[in-house]
Backbone as CSV, one residue per row, in Angstrom:
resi,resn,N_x,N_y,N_z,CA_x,CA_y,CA_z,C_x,C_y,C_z
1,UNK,-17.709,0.313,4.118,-16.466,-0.347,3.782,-16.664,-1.848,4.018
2,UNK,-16.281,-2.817,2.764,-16.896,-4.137,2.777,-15.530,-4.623,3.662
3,UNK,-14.545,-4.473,3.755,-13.087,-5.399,3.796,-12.571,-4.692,5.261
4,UNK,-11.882,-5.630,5.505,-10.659,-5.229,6.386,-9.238,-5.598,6.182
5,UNK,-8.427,-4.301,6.212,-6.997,-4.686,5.482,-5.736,-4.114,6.571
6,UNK,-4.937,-4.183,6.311,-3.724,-3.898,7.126,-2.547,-3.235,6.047
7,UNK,-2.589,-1.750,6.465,-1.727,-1.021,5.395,-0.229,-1.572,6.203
8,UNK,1.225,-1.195,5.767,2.498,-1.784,6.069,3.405,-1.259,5.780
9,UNK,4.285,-0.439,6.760,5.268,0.485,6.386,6.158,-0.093,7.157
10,UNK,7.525,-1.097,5.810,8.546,-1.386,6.081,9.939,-0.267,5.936
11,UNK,10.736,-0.621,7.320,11.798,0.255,7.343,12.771,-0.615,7.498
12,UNK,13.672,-0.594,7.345,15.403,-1.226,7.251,15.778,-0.558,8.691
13,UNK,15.877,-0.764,9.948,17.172,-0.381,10.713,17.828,-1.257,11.402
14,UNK,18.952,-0.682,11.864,20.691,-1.452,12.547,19.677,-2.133,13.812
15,UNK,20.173,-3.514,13.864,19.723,-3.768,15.433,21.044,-3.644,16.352
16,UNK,21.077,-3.857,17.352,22.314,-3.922,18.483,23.210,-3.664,18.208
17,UNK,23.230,-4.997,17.199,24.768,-4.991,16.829,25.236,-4.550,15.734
18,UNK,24.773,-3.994,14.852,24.605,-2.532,13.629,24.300,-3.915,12.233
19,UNK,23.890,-4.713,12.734,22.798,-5.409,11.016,21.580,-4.738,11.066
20,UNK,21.395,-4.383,9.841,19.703,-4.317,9.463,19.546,-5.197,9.427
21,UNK,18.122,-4.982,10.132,17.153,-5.928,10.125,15.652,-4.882,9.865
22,UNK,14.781,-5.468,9.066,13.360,-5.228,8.702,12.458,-4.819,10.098
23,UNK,11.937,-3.765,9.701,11.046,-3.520,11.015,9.974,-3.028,10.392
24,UNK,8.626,-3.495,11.002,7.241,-2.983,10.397,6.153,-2.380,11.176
25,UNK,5.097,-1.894,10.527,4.757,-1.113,11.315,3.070,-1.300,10.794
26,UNK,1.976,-1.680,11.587,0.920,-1.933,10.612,0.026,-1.467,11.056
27,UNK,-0.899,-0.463,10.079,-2.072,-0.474,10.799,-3.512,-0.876,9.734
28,UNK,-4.364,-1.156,10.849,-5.629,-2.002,10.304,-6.612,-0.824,9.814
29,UNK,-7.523,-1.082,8.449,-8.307,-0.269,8.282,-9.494,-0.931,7.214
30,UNK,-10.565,0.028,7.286,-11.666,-0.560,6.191,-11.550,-0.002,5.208
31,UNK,-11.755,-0.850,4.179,-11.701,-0.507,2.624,-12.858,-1.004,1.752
32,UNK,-13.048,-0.872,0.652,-14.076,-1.054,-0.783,-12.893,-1.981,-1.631
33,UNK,-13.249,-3.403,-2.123,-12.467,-3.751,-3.197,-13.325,-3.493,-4.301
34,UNK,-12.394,-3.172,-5.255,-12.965,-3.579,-6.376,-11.904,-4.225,-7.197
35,UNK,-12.339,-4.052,-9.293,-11.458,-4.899,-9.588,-10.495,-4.115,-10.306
36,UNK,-9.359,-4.111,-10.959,-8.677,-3.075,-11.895,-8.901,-2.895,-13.015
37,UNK,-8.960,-1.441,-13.733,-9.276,-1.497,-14.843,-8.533,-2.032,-15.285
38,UNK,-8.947,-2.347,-17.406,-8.128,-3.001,-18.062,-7.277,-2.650,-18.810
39,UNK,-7.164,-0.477,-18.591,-6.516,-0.570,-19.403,-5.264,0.342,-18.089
40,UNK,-5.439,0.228,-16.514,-4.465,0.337,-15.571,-3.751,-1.417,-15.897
41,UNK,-4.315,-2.747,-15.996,-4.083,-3.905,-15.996,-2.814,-3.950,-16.950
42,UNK,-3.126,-3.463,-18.013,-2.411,-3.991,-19.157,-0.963,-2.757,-18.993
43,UNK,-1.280,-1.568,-18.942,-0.153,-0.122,-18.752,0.576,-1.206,-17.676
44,UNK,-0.076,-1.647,-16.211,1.301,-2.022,-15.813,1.876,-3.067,-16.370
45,UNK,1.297,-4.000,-16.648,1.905,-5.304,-17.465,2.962,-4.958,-18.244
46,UNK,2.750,-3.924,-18.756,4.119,-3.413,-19.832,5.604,-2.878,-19.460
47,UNK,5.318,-2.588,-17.391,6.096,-1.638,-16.998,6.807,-2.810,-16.103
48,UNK,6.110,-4.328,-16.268,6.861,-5.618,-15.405,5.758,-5.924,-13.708
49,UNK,4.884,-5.272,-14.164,4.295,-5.078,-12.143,2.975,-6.171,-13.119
50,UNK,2.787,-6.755,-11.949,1.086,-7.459,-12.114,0.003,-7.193,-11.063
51,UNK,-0.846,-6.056,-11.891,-1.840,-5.508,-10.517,-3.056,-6.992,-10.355
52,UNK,-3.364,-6.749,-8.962,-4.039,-7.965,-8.734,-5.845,-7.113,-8.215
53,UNK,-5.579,-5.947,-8.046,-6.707,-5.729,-7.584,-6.320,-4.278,-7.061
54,UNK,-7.792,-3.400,-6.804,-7.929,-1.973,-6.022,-8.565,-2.374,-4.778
55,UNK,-8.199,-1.211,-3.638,-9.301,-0.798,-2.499,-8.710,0.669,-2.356
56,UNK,-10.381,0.725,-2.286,-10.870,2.339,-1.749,-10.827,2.369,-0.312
57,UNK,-10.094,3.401,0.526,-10.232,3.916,2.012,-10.179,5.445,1.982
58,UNK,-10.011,6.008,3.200,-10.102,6.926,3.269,-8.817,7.633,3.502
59,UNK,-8.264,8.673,3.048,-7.649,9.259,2.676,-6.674,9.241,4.132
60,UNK,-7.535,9.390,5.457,-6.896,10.058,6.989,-5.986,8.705,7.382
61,UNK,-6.679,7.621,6.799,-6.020,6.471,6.728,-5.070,6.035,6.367
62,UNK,-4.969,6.586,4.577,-3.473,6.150,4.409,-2.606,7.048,4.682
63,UNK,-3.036,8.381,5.136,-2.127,8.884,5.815,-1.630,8.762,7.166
64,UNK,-1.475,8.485,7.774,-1.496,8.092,9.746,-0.202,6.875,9.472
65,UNK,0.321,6.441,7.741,1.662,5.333,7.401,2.167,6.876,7.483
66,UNK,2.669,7.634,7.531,3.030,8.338,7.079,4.498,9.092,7.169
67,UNK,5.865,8.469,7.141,6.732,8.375,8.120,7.787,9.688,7.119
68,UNK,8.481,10.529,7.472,9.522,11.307,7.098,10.898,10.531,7.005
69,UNK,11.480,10.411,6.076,12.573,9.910,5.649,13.273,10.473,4.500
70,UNK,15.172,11.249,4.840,15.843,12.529,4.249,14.678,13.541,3.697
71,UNK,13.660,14.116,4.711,13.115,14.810,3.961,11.955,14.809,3.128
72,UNK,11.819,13.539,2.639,10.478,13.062,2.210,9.653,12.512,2.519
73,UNK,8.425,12.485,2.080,7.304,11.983,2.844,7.314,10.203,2.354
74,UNK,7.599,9.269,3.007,7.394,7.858,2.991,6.262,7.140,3.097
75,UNK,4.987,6.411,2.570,3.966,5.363,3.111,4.099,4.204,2.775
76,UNK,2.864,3.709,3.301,3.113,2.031,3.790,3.502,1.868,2.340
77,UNK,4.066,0.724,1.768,4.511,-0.165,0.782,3.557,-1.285,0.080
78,UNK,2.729,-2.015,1.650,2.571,-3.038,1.429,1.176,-3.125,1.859
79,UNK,0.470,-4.067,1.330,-1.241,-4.325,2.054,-1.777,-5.958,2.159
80,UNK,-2.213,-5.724,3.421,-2.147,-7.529,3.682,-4.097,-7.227,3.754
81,UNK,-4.130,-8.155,3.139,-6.087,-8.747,3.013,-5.892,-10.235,3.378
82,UNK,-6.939,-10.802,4.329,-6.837,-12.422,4.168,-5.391,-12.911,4.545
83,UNK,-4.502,-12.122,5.099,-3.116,-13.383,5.186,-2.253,-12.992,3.792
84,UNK,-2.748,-12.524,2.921,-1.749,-12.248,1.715,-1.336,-11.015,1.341
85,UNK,-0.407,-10.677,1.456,0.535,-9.472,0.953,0.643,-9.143,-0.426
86,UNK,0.208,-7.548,-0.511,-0.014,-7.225,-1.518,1.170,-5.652,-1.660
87,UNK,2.071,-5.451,-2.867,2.523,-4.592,-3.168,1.665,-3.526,-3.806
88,UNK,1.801,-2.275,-2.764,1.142,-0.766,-3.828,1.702,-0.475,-4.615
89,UNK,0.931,-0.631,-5.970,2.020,-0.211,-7.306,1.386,1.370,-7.535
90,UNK,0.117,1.701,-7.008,-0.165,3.044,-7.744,-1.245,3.815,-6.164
91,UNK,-0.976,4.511,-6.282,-2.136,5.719,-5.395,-2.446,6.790,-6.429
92,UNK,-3.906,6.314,-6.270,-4.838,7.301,-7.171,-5.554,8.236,-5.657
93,UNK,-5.548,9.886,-5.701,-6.297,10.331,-4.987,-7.981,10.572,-5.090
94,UNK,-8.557,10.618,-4.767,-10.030,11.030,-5.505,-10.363,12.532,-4.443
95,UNK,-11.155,12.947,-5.246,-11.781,14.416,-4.197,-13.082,13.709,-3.462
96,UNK,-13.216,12.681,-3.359,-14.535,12.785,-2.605,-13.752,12.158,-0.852
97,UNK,-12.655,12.191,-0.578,-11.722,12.078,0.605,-11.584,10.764,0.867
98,UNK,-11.131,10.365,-0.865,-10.668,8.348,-0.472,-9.486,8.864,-1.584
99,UNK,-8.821,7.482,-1.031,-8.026,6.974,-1.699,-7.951,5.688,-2.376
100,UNK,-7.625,5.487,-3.920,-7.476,4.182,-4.430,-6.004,3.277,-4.646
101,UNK,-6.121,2.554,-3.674,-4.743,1.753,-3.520,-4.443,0.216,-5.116
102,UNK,-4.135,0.592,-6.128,-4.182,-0.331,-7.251,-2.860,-1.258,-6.188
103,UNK,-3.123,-2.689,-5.986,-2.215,-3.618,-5.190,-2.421,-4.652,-6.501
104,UNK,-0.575,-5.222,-6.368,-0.497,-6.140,-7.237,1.050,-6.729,-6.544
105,UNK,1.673,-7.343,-7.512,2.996,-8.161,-7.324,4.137,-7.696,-8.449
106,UNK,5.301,-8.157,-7.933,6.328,-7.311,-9.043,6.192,-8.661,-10.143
């Protein structure tokens, strides 16, 4: 694994005094970048998302975001590389026990 990234599972709850406020939750892991295909590039372009890039990790990884909410299974949202925040627009699974995180911007 060439990279080090920080997966990010934002939640909304009441503080004290019943405002939400943003609460996060991060954990660090190694990944593979590569670049996006062109024809994942262009499908999202059409749907309003701009992918900026993939990383490959391992599967135990992006699971361990893994939070229950009404019932459903919730993960991280977000992926920070370098200081910059990146939105998960797609999870591709693979059988060889990774996962491909396609990260881009709305």
């Amino acid at each position: 694994m060439d990279i080090e990234a920080v997966l990010i599972y934002k939640n909304q709850v009441a503080d004290s005094c019943g405002f939400d406020t943003e609460e996060e939750q991060r954990y660090e892991i190694f990944a593979n970048m590569k670049s996006v295909k062109r024809i994942e590039f262009y499908s999202a372009m059409q749907a309003g998302l701009k992918p900026s890039i993939s990383i490959i990790t391992r599967i135990e990884d992006y699971e361990q975001t893994k939070h229950i909410v009404n019932k459903k299974p919730i993960y991280a949202q977000v992926v920070e590389i370098d200081g910059a925040e990146y939105k998960i627009i797609r999870t591709y699974y693979k059988d060889t026990g990774t996962i491909e995180l396609t990260l881009g911007s709305d």
